[in-house]
C-alpha positions as MATLAB code, in Angstrom:
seq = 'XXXXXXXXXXXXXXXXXXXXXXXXXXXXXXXXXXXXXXXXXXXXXXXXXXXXXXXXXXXXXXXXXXXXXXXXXXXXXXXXXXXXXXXXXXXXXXXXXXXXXXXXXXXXXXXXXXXXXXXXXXXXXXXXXXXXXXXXXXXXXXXXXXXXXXXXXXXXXXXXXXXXXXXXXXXXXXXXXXXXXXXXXXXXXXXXXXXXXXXXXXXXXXXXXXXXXXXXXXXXXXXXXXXXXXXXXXXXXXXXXXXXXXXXXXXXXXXXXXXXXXXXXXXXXXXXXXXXXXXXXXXXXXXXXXXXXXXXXXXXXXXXXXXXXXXXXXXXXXXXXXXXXXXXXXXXXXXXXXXXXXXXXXXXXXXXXXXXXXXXXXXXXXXXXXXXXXXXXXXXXXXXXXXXXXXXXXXXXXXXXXXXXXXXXX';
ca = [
      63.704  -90.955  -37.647;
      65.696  -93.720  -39.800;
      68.765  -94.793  -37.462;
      70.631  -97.662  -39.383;
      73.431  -99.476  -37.768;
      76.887 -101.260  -38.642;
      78.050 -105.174  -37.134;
      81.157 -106.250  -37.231;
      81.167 -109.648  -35.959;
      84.247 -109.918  -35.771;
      85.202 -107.447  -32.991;
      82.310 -109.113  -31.084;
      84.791 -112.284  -31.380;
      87.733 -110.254  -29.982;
      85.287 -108.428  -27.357;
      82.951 -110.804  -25.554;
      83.772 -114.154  -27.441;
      80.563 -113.854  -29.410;
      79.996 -116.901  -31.704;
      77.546 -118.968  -33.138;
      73.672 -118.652  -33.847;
      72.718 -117.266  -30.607;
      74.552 -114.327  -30.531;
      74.032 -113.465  -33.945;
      70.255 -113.853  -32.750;
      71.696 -111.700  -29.658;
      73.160 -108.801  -31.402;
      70.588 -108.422  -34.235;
      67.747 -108.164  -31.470;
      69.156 -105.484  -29.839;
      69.126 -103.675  -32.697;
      66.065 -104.241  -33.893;
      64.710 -103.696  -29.943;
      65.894  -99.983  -30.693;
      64.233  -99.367  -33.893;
      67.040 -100.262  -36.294;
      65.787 -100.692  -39.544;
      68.517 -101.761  -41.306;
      71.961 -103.715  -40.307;
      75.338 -103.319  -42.420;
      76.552 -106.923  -41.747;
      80.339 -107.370  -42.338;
      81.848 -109.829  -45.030;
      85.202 -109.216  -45.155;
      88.083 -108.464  -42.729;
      90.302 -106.982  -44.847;
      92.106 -109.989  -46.191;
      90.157 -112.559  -45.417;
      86.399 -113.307  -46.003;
      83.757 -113.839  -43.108;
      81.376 -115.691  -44.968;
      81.939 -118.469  -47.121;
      83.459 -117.032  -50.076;
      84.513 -119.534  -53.093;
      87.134 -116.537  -54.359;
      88.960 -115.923  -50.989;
      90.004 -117.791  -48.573;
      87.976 -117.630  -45.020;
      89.409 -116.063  -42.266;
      90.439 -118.186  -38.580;
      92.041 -117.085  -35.979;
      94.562 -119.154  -36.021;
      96.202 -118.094  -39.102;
      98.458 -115.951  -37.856;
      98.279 -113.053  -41.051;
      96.929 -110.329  -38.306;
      98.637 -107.621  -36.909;
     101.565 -108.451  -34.338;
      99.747 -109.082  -30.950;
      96.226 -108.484  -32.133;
      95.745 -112.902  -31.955;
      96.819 -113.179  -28.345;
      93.043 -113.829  -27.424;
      91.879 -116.930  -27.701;
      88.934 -115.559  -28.945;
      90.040 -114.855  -32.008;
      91.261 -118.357  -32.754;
      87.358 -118.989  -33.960;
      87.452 -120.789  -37.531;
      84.728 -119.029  -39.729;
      85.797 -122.100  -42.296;
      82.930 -123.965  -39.723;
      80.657 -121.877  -39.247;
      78.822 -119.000  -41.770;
      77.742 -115.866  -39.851;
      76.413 -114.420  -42.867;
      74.367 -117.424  -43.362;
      72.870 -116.926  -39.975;
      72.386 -113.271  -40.439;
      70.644 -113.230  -43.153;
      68.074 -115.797  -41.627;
      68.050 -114.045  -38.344;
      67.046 -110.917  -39.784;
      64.528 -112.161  -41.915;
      62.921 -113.924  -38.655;
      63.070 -110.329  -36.818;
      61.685 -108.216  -39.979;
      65.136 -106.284  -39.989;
      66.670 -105.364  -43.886;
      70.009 -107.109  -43.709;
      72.979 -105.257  -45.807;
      76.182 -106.990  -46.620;
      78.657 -104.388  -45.898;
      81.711 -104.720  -48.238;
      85.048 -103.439  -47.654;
      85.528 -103.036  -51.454;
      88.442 -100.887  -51.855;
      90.975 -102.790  -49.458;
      92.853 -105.956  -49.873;
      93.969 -106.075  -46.071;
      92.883 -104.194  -42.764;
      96.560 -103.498  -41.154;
      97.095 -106.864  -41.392;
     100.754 -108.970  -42.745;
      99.392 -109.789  -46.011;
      96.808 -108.866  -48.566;
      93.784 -110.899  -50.509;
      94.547 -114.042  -52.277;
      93.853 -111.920  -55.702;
      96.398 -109.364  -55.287;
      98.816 -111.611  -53.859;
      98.662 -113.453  -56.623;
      98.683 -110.873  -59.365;
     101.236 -107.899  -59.083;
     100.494 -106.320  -62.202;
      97.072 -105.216  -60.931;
      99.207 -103.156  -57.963;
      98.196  -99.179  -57.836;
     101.110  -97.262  -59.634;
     102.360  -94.182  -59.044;
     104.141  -91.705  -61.333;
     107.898  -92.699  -59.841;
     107.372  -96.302  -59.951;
     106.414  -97.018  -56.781;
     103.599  -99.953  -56.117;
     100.675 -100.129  -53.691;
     100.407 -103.921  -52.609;
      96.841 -103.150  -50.883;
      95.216 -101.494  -53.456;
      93.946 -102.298  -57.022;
      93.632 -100.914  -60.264;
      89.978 -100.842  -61.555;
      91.325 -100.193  -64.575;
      92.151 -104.271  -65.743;
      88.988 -105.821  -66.235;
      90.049 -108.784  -64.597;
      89.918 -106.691  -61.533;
      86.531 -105.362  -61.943;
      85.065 -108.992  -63.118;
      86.668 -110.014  -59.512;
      85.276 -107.386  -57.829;
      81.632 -108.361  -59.454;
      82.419 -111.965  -58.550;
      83.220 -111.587  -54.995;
      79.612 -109.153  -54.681;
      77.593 -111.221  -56.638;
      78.887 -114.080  -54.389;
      77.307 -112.233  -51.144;
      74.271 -111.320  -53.234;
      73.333 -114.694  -53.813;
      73.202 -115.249  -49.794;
      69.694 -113.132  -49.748;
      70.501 -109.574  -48.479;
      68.528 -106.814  -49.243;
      71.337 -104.659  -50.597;
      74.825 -104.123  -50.595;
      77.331 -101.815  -49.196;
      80.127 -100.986  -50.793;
      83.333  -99.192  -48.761;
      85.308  -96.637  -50.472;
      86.157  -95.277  -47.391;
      88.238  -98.012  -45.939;
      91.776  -97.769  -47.709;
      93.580  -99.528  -45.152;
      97.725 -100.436  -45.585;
      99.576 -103.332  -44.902;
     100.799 -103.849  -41.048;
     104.227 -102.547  -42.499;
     103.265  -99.830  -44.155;
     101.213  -98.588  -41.166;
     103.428  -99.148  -38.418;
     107.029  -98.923  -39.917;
     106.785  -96.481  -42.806;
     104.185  -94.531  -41.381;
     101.702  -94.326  -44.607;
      98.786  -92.446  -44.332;
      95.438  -94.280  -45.962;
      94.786  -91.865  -48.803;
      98.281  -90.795  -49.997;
      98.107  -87.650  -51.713;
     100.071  -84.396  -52.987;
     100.333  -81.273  -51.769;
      97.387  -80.605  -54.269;
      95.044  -83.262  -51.886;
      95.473  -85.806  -55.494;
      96.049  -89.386  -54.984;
      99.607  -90.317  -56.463;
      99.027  -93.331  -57.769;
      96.659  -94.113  -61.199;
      99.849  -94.544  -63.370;
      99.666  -98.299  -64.197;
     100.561  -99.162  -67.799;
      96.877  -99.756  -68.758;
      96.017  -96.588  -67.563;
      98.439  -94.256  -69.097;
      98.254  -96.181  -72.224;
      94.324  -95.732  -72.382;
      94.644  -91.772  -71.705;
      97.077  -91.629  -74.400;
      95.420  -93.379  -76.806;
      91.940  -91.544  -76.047;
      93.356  -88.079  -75.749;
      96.824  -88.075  -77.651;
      98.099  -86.396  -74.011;
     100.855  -88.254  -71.752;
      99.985  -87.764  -68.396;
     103.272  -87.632  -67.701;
     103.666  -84.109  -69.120;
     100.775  -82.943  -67.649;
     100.844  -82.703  -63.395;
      99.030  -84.750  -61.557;
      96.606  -82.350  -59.938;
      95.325  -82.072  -64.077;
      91.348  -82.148  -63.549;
      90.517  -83.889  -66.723;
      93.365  -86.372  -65.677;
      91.999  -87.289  -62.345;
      88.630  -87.297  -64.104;
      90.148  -90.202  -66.334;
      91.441  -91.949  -63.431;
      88.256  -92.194  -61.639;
      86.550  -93.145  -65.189;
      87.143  -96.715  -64.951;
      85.441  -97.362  -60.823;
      82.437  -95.382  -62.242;
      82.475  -98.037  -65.275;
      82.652 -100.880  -62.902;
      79.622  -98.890  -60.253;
      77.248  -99.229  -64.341;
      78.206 -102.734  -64.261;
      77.117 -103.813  -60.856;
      74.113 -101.215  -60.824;
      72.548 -103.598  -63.614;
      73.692 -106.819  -61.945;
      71.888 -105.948  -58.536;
      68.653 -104.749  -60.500;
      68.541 -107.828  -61.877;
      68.351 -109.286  -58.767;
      66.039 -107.175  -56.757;
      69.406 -106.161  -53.962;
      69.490 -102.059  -53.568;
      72.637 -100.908  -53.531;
      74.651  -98.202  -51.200;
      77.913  -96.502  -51.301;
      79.741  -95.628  -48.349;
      81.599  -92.482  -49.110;
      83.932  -89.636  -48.363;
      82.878  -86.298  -48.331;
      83.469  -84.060  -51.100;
      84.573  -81.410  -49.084;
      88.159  -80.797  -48.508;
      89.199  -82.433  -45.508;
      92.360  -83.214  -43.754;
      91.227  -86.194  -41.398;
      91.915  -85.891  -37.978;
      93.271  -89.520  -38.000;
      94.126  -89.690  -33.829;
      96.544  -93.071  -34.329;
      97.594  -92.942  -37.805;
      99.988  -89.993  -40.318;
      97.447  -87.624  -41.293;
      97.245  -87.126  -44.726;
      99.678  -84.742  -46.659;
      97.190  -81.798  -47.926;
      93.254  -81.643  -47.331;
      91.266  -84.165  -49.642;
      88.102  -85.661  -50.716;
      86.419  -88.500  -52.144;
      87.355  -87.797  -55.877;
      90.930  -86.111  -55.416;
      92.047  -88.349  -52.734;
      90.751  -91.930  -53.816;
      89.082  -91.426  -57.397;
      85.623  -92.046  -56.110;
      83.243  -89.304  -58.280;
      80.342  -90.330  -56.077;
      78.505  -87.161  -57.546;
      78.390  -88.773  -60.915;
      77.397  -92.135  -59.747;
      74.523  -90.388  -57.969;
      73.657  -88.081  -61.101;
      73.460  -91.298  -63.417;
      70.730  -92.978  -60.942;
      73.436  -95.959  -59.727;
      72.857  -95.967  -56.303;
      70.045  -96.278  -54.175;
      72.013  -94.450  -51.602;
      74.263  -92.957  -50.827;
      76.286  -92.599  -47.353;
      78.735  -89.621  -46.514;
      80.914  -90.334  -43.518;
      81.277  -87.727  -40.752;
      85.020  -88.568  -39.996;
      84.869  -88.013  -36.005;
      86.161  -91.449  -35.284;
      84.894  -90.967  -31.446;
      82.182  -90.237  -30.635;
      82.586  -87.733  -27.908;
      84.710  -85.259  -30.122;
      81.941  -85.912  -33.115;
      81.569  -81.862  -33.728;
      77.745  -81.375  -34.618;
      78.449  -77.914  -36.498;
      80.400  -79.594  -38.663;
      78.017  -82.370  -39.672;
      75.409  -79.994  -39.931;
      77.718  -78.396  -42.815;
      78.746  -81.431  -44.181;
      75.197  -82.977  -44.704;
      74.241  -79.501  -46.190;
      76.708  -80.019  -48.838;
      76.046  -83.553  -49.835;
      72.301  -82.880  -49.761;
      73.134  -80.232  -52.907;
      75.234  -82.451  -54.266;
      72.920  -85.379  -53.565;
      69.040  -83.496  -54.762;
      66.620  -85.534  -54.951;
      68.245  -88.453  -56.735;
      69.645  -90.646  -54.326;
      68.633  -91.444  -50.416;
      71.232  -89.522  -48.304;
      72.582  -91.340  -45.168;
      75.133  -89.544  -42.918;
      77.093  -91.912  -41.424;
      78.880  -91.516  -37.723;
      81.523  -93.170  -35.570;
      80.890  -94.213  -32.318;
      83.705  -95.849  -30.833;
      86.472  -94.899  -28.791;
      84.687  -94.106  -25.881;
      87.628  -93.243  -23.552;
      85.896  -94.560  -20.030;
      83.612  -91.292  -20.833;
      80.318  -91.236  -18.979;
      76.806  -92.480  -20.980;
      75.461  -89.019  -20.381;
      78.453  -87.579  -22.324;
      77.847  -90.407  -25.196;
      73.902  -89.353  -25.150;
      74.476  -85.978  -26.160;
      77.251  -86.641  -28.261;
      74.730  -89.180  -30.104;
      71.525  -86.874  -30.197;
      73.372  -83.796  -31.176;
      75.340  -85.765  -34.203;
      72.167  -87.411  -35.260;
      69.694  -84.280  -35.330;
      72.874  -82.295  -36.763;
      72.473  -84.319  -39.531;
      68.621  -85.084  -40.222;
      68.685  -80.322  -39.690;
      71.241  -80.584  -42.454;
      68.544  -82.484  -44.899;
      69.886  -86.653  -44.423;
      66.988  -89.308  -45.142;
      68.712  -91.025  -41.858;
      71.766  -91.770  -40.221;
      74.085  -95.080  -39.912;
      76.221  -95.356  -36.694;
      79.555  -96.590  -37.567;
      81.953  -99.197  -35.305;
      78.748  -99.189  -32.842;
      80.218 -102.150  -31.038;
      80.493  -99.910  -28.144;
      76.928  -98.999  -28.037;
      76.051 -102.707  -27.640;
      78.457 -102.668  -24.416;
      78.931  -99.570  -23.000;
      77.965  -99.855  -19.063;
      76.551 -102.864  -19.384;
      76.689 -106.681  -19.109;
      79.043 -108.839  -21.234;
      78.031 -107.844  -25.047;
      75.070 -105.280  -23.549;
      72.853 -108.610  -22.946;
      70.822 -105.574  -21.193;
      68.789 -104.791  -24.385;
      67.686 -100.946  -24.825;
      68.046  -99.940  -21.312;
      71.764 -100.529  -21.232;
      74.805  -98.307  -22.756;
      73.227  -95.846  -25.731;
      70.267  -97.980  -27.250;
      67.792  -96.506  -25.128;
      69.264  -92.997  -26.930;
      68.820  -94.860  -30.329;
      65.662  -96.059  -29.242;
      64.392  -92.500  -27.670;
      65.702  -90.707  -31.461;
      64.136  -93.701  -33.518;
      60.716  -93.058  -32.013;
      61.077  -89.513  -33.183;
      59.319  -88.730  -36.520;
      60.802  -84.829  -37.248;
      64.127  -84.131  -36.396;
      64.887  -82.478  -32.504;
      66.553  -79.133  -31.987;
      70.151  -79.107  -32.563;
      71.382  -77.297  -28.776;
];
């Protein structure tokens, strides 16, 4: 059974102090102890970059642009600007036979955090729009080619450090600090339809109107061939890095919402206004990217965000869907959260883990990715589960990696 898993390096920072070499060596041969095949290595926080980018500055500690009280560590103080974890995953990895993905938070210029990317900072006009006026500081429009030329840039620039393939996060449409925590913004704002609200920037409606004689304004914004436009342009920019990666031998994966209406079940955050999904809520027509042979995968996330309250029924359902949706033209990878453990016992995370993982190779996935695993790595065990696989879940990942049909969904 193909079990992939997610690092985020830094949480091991803010967890057990993790830094340097060694415990890049240490996480990475944990994983593949268990029978990972492939790690989703993380190269940007948000706002800053974790490797070292030429386009964005590189994230330290001791910059003081997180979230109110989330720097009190020490820890986090670690200066990235001296040392390249990418550089050393990528070489790790290749020493341990492991595929090494560079998992990129795309479709975010900040993670909570007090200000946004260097890029967007820097350039208003490329703000999301919406149809009163009203501007999205951490999001941009693919519509500007400047944006999707940075966009290329900044992948192109994580390509070159020798991954096997890239990641790219659609799901992750985090706000600023302030617009979390003091206006209370959801992630995806939508309608009462489940439609995003934004996609009226000036390039935008001037393209529709010039392509279809329509103004969008007259038409409402739950219009399908209007959203359809709106999502046009991130499809155009998923042709242009589909060619760019061929050319250089790195596969390439989207991490995705489901295209079933959802309302997420966010536990700390506004839920959305209306039930969503990945096209109506964020303009990501995953189906089409699949359909036109862009993506070597593609990854649906189960949105559980704990693992104990992942509800196996409903992956089962989900994976169903996205496997019609999916045929035979892509890989499908179901991916699954894992953190938030809530002092519950292993046992209860072992059969949360086997029944959310057999749910979805039943439901017809190629494998399964466990998201924000830093918990398995720690859970009842040593500092940073220094353990290995008989320590916190890996044995579980190890026991389900071993298998070669899927189990029986109890």
């Amino acid at each position: 059974m193909i079990i992939d898993t997610v690092v985020s390096h830094g949480d091991w920072f803010n967890a057990w102090g993790s830094y340097g070499k060694p415990s890049v060596y240490r996480i990475l041969d944990q994983c593949r102890q268990s029978g990972i095949r492939r790690v989703y290595w993380r190269t940007f926080l948000g706002a800053r970059a974790h490797y070292h980018s030429q386009l964005e500055p590189i994230a330290y500690g001791a910059e003081g642009i997180e979230r109110p009280g989330y720097e009190a560590r020490e820890r986090l103080a670690y200066d990235l600007r001296e040392w390249d974890p990418l550089r050393d995953a990528v070489a790790v990895a290749q020493e341990l036979e492991l595929e090494l993905s560079a998992w990129s938070t795309i479709y975010e210029e900040t993670h909570v955090q007090l200000v946004t990317t260097k890029f967007a900072e820097q350039h208003p006009e490329y703000w999301w729009t919406a149809r009163d006026g009203k501007h999205r500081r951490s999001k941009l429009s693919f519509a500007y080619p400047e944006v999707r030329q940075y966009k290329l840039d900044l992948l192109l620039e994580q390509a070159a450090y020798g991954v096997h393939n890239l990641c790219l996060d659609f799901f992750r449409e985090n706000q600023l600090y302030a617009d979390r925590h003091e206006r209370l913004l959801p992630k995806q704002e939508v309608d009462e339809a489940g439609v995003c609200i934004y996609g009226y920037e000036p390039a935008l409606i001037a393209a529709y109107q010039q392509t279809t004689g329509r103004d969008p304004f007259s038409l409402p914004n739950s219009d399908d061939d209007w959203i359809a436009f709106r999502a046009s342009y991130l499809t155009d920019f998923m042709r242009m890095v589909h060619v760019e990666l061929r050319r250089r031998g790195v596969t390439l994966t989207a991490k995705v919402r489901s295209m079933e209406m959802i309302q997420a079940p966010f536990p700390y955050w506004e839920p959305e206004t209306a039930p969503t999904n990945s096209l109506r809520g964020s303009f990501v027509d995953w189906p089409t990217w699949v359909a036109e042979g862009l993506l070597d995968e593609i990854m649906v996330i189960h949105e559980n965000f704990e693992l104990c309250e992942l509800d196996p029924m409903r992956v089962l359902r989900e994976t169903r869907a996205a496997r019609r949706l999916v045929g035979n033209q892509s890989r499908l990878l179901m991916g699954i959260f894992c953190y938030n453990m809530n002092d519950r016992s292993v046992t209860d995370g072992r059969r949360s883990l086997e029944l959310g993982v057999n749910a979805a190779m039943q439901g017809g996935a190629d494998g399964v990715v466990l998201w924000e695993s830093t918990p398995l790595h720690g859970w009842g065990s040593a500092i940073g589960g220094g353990g290995g696989t008989d320590i916190g879940l890996w044995r579980t990942v190890h026991d389900l990696t071993r298998q070669n049909v899927p189990g029986i969904l109890t």
